[in-house]
Structures are given as C-alpha cells and as structure tokens.
C-alpha positions, 0 to 999 in steps of 0.5 A: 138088463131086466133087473135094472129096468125094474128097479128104475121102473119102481124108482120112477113111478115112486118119484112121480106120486111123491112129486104129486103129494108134495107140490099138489096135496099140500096145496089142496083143502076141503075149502081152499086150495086150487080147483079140481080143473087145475089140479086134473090139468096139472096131472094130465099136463106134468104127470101123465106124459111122464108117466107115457115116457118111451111106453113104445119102449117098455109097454110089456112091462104093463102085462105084469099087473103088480107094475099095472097096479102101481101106475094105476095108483099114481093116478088114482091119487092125483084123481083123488085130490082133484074131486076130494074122493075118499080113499076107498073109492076105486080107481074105476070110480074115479076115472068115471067120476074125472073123465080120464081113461084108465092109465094102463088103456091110456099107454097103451094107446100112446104105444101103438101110436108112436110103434105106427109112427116109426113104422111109417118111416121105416124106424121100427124093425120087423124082425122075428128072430127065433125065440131060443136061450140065449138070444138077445132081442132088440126093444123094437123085437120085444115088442112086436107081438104086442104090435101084432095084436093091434087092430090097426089098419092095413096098408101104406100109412100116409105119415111122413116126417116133417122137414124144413124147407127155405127156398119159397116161390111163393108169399103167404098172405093171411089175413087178420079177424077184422078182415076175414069178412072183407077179404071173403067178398074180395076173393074174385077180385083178388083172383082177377088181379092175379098176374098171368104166371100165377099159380093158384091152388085149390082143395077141398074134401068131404064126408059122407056115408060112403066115406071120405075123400078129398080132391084139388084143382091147380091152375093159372091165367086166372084159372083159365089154364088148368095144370093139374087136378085129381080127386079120390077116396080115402081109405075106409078107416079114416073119419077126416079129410 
C-alpha cells in the first residue's frame, strides 16, 4: 500500500506542476499575458485545493521532506510566473513576495481542520492499537499522532452537520438594498402589527476584554409574553460570536 501511495503521490504532483506549466506559463510575458491577480487566483482556486485533496488522509507523508520539497516546488512555480521572480529566488522569498503561506503550513492547517470537523461528528476514530509487526492501522490511526500534537481546544466543539429540513412554520421576509432603510424605521410598526400567535425571535453577542458571548431573547403577543430567553459566555478560544 505504501508503495502505491507513493507512486500516485509523485505521479500527481508532477501532473498538477505540468498543468501549470502548460495552460498558465505559456500564457505569461514580461509585457503581456494575464496579470500576477489572476495568475495567484488561478493557483489558489485550481491548483491548491488539489494539492490540500483528503491532506487529512495522507498528512504524514509531509514528515518526509523530499514529498515536502516537491510540494513546495509546485508552488514555487506558479508564485514565480505570478510576480516574474527569477529562478533562483527562494520559496521563502516568494511567498513573502505573494502573501501566500508556505504549502506545507498551509495543508497542514487544512488537515487539522477537516480531523477537528470529523472529530465533532464522531467520524474519526480514536483508537490506539499497540504498535507491534504485522499490524494493520486505519488511515484515521496512522494519523492520530499528528492530532495529538495540535494545540487545538479542549472540550465539546459545537460543529454539527447540516441537514435539510422542509416542513416550515414560518415565512422569511428579507428585504432588498433599496429598502434596508425604510424597513429599519418600520421595524416597531412591523413588530406592532404582528398577530397574537406570533413568534418573534431576537439574538445578539458581543465582545469584549473578557471574551465572548452571546444571548436571545424569544417572545410572543407583541413581545408581551416571554417563552424563553438565556445568555452566556463562550469558550475562551473563541474570537466571534
């Protein structure tokens, strides 16, 4: 398995930088040619994801630096038509010169996003099998210790998937840029004409030195009857609401 996985590792990253070499390169001079914004938004949009493709998966294989080196290449060279750098500048220097992270930093950030994702949902395994010959590991095991190393925070995270729902009590009125202004001063109005049944639904948060937090408030008959209403902090590691 290891062998294969290799071979279609080289195999696609030599596909993805003659890609690159053959549609973008040739469409790129000293005077003419697409821009150095279009070229970076051609790599970052078609090149890039393909290269962060399932990193979850086979993020390991970045703690061998000759498949580090060739990721880094492919970047290189597509930072190189975008700015017109010469082939001697480093790949340091060129993702300064971009303002593009360094690829192997980049994938590796995506990997610990999509393991925190799974995680969440309870689709990544945990299991920690006694490293003995002749024992077969799951890609999730393989790459639990990478997991393990990420500082990433403690707790039940809030992620949940996103499921589609078609039964609706409810109409959703949004209104349109010419009237943003009119229906803000006719909000009391609106809220005043509500019927008794009504149910309306209000949130806010905020953010101070302290931290974050956020609250709602849910009521009815004009906002006379309350149903429900809480506020709290959240978590320290989190910056938004």
């Amino acid at each position: 398995v290891f062998f294969v996985f290799l071979f279609v590792f080289r195999s696609f990253l030599f596909r993805c930088k003659q890609w690159y070499q053959r549609r973008v390169r040739g469409a790129v001079g000293p005077t003419w040619g697409l821009s150095p914004k279009t070229c970076l938004w051609i790599y970052t949009t078609t090149i890039r994801p393909i290269l962060r493709y399932s990193a979850v998966i086979w993020i390991n294989a970045l703690n061998k630096k000759h498949n580090a080196i060739k990721m880094e290449r492919v970047q290189a060279l597509a930072l190189r038509v975008a700015c017109g750098a010469m082939p001697s500048t480093s790949h340091s220097a060129l993702n300064q010169i971009n303002n593009i992270p360094d690829i192997t930093t980049y994938i590796r950030g995506e990997a610990a996003k999509s393991s925190y994702r799974l995680a969440a949902t309870n689709e990544w395994t945990k299991e920690k099998p006694q490293m003995k010959k002749g024992t077969i590991l799951a890609h999730a095991t393989i790459n639990n210790n990478y997991i393990e190393d990420i500082d990433k925070p403690q707790g039940q995270p809030d992620y949940i998937k996103s499921t589609l729902n078609t039964d609706h009590n409810y109409k959703l009125q949004i209104p349109g840029e010419n009237m943003i202004e009119e229906h803000r001063q006719n909000i009391h109005t609106i809220i005043e004409n509500l019927e008794r049944e009504d149910i309306t639904c209000y949130t806010d948060g905020s953010k101070t030195e302290e931290g974050v937090g956020y609250g709602y408030h849910i009521s009815s008959n004009n906002n006379i009857d309350t149903l429900h209403q809480y506020c709290a902090k959240l978590p320290n590691h989190c910056t938004v609401y």
